[in-house]
C-alpha positions, -999 to 999 in steps of 0.1 A, spaced: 408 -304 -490 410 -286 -524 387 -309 -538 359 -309 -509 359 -270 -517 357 -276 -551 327 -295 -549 309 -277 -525 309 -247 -549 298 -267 -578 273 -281 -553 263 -246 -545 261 -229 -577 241 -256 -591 212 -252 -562 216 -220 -568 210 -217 -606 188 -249 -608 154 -227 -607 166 -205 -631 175 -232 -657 141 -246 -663 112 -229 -654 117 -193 -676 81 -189 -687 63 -157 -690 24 -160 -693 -9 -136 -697 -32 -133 -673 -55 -160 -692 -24 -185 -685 -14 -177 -724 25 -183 -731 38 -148 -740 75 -152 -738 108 -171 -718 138 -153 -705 170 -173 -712 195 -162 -687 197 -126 -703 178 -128 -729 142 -125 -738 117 -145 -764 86 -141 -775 60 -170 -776 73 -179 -808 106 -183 -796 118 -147 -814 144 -127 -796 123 -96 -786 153 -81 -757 182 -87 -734 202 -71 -708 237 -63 -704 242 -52 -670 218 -24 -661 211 -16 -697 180 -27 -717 181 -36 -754 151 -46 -779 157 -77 -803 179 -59 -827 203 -44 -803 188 -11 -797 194 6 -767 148 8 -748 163 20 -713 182 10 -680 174 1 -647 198 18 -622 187 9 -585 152 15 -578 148 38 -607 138 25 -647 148 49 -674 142 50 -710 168 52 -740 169 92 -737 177 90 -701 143 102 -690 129 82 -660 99 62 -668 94 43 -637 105 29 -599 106 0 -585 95 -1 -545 98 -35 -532 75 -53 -550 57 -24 -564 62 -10 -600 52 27 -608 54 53 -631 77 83 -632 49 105 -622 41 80 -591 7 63 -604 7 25 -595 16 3 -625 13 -27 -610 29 -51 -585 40 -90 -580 37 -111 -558 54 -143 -561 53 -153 -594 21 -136 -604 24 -98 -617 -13 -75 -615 -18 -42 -630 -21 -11 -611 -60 -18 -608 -44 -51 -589 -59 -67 -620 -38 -102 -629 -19 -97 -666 7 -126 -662 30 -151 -647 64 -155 -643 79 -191 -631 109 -192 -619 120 -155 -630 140 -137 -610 125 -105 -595 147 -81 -616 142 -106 -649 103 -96 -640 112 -60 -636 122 -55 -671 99 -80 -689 70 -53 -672 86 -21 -679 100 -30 -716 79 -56 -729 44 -58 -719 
């Protein structure tokens, strides 16, 4: 009985993080490779470390704090909000539209397409648009 439970996690977990684990490609809106996300971590194009997130916390490629995500709200290092997130819909702190996505595709607040995301988590998308683009 152990053993059947056993396997049915590992069964689970590995549907469950088999997206994640190869397609983590960010793209332009022309279809250009911009960046990956490995788990936590963010690349550019050229495979340089450009970010990654520790729990709600944001950090550039040398370890400095750019800003946090807490909820539906997206701050920046000093604390000062700089965006929200509703549902799929980004804005600014001062509630212009900043942009959106939709599946895997991420538009501008003009609804203009700037890139791609495959396999990305939503929150992984989140902070690639607020902190790196």
């Amino acid at each position: 009985m152990k053993k059947s439970i056993q396997l049915t996690a590992a069964l689970l977990l590995f549907v469950l993080l088999l997206p994640a684990a190869f397609a983590q490609r960010m793209y332009d809106g022309s279809g250009s490779p911009i960046g990956r996300v490995d788990g936590e971590r963010y690349y550019n194009a050229s495979g340089q470390p450009i970010g990654r997130v520790d729990g709600e916390r944001v950090y550039d490629g040398s370890g400095r704090p750019l800003g946090r995500i807490d909820g539906d709200r997206v701050y920046n290092a000093s604390g000062s909000p700089i965006g929200r997130i509703d549902g799929d819909r980004l804005y600014s702190a001062s509630g212009s539209p900043m942009g959106r996505m939709d599946g895997e595709r991420l538009y501008d607040g003009s609804g203009r397409p700037i890139g791609r995301a495959d396999g990305l988590r939503r929150m992984q998308m989140v902070v690639f648009f607020y902190f790196f683009m």
